[in-house]
MILOMAR-796543 format. One record per residue: x, y, z of N, C-alpha, C in turn; residue in one letter. Coordinates in steps of 0.05 Angstrom, whole numbers, padded with zeros to 5 digits, always signed. Layout:
<atoms>
XYZXYZXYZa...
</atoms>
This chain:
<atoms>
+00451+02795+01325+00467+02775+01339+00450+02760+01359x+00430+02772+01377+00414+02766+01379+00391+02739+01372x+00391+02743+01360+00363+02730+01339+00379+02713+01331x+00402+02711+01320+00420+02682+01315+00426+02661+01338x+00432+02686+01355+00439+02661+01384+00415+02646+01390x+00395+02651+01385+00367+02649+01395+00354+02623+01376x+00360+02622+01347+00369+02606+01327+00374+02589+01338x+00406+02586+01344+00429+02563+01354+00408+02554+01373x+00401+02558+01392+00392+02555+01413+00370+02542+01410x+00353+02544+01393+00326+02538+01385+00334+02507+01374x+00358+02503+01351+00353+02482+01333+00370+02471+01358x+00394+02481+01376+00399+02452+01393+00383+02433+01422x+00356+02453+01425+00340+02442+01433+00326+02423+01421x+00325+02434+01389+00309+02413+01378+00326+02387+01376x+00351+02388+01370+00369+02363+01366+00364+02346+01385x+00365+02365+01407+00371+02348+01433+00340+02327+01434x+00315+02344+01424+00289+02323+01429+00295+02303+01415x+00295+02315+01384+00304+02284+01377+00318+02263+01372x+00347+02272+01387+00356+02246+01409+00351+02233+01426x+00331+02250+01442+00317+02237+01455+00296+02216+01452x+00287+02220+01432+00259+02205+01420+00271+02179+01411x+00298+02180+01394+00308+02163+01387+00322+02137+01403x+00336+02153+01427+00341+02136+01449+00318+02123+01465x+00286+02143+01465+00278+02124+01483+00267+02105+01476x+00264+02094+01438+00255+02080+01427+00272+02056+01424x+00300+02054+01425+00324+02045+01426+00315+02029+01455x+00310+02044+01479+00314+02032+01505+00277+02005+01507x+00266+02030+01491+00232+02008+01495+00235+01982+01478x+00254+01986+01449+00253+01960+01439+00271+01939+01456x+00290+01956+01469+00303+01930+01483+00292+01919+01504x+00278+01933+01518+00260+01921+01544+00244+01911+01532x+00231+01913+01508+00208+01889+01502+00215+01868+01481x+00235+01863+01486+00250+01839+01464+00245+01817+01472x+00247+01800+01458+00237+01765+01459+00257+01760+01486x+00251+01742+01495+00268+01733+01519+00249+01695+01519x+00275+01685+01523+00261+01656+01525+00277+01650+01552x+00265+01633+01572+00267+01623+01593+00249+01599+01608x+00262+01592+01625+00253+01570+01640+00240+01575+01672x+00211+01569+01671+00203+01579+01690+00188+01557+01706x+00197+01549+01745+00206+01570+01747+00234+01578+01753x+00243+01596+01760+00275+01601+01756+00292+01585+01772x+00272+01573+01792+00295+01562+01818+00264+01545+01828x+00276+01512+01821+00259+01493+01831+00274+01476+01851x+00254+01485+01874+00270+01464+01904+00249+01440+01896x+00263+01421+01899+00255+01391+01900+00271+01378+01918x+00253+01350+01940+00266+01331+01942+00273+01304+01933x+00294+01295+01950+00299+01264+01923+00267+01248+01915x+00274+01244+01898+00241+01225+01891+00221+01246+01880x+00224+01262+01880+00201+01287+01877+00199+01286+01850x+00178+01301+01838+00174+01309+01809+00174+01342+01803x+00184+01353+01792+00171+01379+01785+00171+01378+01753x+00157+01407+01749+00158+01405+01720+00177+01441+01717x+00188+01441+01692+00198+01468+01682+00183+01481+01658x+00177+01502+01654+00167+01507+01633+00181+01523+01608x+00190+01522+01586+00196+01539+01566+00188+01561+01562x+00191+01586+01579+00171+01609+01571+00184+01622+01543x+00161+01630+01526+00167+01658+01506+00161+01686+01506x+00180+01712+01517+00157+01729+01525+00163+01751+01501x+00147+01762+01492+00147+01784+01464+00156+01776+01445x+00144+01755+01432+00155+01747+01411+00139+01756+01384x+00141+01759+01361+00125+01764+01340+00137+01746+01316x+00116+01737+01300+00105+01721+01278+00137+01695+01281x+00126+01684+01304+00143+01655+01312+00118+01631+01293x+00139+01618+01276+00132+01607+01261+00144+01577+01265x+00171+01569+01274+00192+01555+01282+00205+01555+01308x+00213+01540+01325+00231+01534+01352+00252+01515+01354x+00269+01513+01359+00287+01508+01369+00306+01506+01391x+00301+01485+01409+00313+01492+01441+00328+01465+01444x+00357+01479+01458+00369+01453+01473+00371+01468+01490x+00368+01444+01510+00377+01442+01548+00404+01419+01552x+00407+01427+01577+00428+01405+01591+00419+01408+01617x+00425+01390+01632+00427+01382+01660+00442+01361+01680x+00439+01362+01692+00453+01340+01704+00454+01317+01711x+00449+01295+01692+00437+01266+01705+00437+01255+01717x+00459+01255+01747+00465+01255+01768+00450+01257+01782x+00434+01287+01779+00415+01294+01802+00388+01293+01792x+00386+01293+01767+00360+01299+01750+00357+01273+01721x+00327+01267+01728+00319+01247+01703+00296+01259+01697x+00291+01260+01671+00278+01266+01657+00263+01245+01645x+00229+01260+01659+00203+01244+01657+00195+01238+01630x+00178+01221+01623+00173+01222+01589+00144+01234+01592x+00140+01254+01576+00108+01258+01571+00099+01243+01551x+00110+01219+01549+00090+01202+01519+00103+01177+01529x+00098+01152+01536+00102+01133+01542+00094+01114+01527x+00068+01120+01504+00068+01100+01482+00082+01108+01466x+00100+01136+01459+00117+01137+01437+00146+01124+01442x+00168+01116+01424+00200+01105+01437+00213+01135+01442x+00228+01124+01469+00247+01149+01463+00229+01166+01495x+00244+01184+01498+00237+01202+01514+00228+01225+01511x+00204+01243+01510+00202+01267+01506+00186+01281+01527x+00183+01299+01508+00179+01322+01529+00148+01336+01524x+00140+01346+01537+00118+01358+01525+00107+01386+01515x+00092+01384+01491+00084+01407+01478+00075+01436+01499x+00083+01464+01490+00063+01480+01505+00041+01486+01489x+00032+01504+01495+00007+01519+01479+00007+01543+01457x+00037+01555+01466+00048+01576+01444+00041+01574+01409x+00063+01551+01412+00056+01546+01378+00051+01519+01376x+00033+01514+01347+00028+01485+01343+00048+01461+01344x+00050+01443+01345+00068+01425+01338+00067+01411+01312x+00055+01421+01297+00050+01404+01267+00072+01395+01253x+00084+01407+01259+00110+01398+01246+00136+01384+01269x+00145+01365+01281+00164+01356+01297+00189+01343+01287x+00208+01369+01292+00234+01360+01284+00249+01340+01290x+00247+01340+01322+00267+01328+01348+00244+01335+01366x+00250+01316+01382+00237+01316+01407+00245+01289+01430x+00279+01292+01435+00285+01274+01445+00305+01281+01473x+00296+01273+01490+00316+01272+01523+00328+01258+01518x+00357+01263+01527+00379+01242+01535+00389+01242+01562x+00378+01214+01572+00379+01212+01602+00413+01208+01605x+00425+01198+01578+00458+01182+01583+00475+01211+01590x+00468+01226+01588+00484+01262+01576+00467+01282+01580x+00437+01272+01598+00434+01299+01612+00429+01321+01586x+00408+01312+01568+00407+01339+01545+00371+01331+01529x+00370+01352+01526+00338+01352+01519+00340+01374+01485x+00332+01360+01468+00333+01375+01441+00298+01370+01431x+00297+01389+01421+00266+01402+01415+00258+01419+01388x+00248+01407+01379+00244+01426+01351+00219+01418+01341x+00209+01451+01333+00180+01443+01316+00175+01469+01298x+00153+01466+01280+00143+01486+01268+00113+01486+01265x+00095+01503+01258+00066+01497+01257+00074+01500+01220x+00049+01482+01222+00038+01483+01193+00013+01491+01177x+00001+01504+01160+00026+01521+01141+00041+01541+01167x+00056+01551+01153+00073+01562+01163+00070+01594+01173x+00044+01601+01152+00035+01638+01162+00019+01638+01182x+00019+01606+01202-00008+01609+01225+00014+01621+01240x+00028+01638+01232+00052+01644+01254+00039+01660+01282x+00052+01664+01308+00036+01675+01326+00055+01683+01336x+00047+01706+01341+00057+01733+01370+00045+01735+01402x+00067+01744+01419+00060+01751+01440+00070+01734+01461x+00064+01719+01485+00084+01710+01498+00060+01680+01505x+00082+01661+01512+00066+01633+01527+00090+01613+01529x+00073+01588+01535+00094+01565+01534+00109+01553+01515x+00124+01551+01505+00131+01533+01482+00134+01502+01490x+00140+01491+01523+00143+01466+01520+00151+01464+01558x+00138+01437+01565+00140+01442+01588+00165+01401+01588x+00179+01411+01616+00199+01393+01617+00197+01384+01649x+00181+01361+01653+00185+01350+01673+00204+01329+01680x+00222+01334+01704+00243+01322+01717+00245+01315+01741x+00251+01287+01753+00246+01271+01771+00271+01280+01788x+00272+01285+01810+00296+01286+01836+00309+01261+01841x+00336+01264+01838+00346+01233+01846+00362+01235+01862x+00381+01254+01867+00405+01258+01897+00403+01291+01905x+00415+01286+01921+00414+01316+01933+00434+01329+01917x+00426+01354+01924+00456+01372+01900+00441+01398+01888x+00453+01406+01859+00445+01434+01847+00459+01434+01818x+00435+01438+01809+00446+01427+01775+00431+01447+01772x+00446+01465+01742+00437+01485+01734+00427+01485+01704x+00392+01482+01695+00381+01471+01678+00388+01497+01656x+00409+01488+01644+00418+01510+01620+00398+01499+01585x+00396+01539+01582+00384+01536+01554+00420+01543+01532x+00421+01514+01524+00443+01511+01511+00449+01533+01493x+00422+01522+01473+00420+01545+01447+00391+01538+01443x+00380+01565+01431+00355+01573+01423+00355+01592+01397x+00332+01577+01382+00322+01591+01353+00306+01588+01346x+00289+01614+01343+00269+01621+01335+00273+01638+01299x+00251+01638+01291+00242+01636+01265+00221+01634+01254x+00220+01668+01234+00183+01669+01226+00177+01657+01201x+00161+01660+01189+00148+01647+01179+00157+01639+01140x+00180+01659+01142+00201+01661+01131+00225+01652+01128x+00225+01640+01153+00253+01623+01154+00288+01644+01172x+00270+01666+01174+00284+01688+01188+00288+01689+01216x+00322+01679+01224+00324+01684+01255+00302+01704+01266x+00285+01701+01294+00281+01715+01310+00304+01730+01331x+00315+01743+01340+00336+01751+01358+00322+01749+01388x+00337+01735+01402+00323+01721+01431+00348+01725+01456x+00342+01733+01474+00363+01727+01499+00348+01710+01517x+00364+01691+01529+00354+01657+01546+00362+01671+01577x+00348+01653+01599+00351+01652+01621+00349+01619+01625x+00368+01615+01643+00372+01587+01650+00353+01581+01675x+00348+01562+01687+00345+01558+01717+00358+01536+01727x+00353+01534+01756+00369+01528+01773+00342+01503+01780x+00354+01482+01798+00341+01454+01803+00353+01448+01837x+00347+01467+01854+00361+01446+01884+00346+01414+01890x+00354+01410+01894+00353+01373+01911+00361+01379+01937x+00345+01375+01959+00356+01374+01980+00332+01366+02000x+00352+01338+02020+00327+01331+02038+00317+01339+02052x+00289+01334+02055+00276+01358+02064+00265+01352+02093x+00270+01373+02111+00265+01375+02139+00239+01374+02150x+00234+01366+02177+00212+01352+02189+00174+01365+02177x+00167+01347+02170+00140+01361+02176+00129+01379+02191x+00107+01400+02183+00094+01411+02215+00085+01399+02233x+00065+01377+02218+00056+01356+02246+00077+01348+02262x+00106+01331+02252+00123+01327+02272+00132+01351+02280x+00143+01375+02275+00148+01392+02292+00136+01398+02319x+00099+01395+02309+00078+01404+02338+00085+01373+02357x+00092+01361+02349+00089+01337+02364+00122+01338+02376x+00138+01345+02367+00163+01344+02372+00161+01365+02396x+00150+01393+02394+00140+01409+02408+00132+01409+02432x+00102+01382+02434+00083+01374+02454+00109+01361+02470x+00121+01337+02455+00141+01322+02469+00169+01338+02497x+00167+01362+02478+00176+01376+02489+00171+01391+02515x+00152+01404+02521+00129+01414+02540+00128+01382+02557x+00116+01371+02550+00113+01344+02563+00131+01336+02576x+00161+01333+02576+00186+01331+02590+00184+01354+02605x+00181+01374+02592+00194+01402+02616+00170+01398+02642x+00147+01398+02631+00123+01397+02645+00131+01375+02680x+00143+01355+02669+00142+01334+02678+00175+01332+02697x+00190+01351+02682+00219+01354+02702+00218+01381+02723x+00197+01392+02713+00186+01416+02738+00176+01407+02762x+00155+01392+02756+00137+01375+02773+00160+01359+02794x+00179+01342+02783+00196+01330+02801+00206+01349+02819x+00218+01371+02803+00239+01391+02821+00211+01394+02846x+00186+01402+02834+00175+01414+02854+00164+01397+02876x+00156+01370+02869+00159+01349+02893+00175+01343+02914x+00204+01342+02897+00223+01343+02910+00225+01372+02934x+00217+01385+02928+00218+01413+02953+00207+01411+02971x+00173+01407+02962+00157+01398+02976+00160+01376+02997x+00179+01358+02987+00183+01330+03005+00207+01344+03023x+00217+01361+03021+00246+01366+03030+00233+01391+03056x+00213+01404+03055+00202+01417+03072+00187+01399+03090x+00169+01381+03087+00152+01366+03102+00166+01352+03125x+00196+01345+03112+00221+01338+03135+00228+01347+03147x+00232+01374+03135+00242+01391+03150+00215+01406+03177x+00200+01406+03168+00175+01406+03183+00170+01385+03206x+00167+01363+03201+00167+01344+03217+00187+01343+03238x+00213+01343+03232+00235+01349+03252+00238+01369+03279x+00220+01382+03270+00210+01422+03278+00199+01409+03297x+00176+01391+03292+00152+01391+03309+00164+01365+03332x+00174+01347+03321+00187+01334+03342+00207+01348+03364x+00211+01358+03353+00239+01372+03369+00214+01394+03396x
</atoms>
């Protein structure tokens, strides 16, 4: 009876390892899954300003194809052209994958939307691992907070086979922006300089108010 319990006991240790093994492979593929996002996550700009956003790809394997729409807010945000001898508005290439192939590559300033598509050619230069796919520079026009959403995203190897991807959006503040340091030190000095200078009165003023009072003393 013994030696059976000991059995039981033996194989549900073993079960239990490899559930374990199984779960923790379960938890490592999901923490290292493709993730596409826009970096960086939260761009303060003021009106007139430029920044740029970037398309990041991180863990990706044998990306062969892309596909990205954005939206934003036209209101607050215009979108720069990286090609000014081409018509049309676009955007610019990253370094991830080639652009040999260009689907779409057009901003819409009327609706605030940016559509993007490419593939390298041939198609097995496919590449792994993480980088830019496409960087999106946007001009500040009012103050406010528009939130630069990844509409929809697709990826695809070399095969023509969804990649499976989760997106992060970012965020765009506009807001005018408060005094320089130089004017602060000077706003500062200005400061000191008055106090400096309304001390000095008080303290003349005492001074003159004793000397009278002094003088009176000595007459008397």
């Amino acid at each position: 009876m013994q030696q059976l319990f000991t059995r039981i006991r033996r194989w549900a240790l073993m079960l239990f390892g490899c559930w374990g093994l199984v779960l923790w492979g379960v938890s490592s593929a999901t923490a290292q899954g493709t993730l596409v996002w826009l970096d960086p996550a939260t761009l303060d700009l003021a009106p007139g300003d430029v920044g740029t956003l970037d398309v990041r790809v991180e863990n990706v394997a044998h990306l062969a194809g892309a596909e990205v729409h954005l939206a934003f807010d036209p209101v607050l945000l215009e979108a720069v052209d990286a090609d000014p001898s081409a018509a049309g508005t676009q955007i610019a290439h990253g370094d991830l994958l080639s652009p040999d192939f260009i689907a779409q590559n057009d901003a819409d300033q009327r609706v605030g939307t940016v559509d993007y598509a490419i593939a390298c050619l041939p198609a097995d230069q496919e590449v792994s691992g993480s980088g830019v796919l496409a960087h999106i520079t946007v001009r500040a026009l009012a103050e406010g907070e528009t939130l630069v959403s990844l509409n929809g995203v697709l990826l695809a190897d070399s095969d023509g086979q969804p990649i499976s991807v989760e997106t992060e959006s970012g965020v765009v503040v506009v807001r005018r922006p408060g005094p320089s340091p130089v004017v602060l030190i000077l706003i500062g000095l200005v400061a000191i300089a008055v106090a400096a200078g309304f001390v000095a009165v008080i303290w003349s003023s005492i001074r003159m108010r004793h000397l009278v009072q002094d003088q009176r003393g000595d007459g008397q």
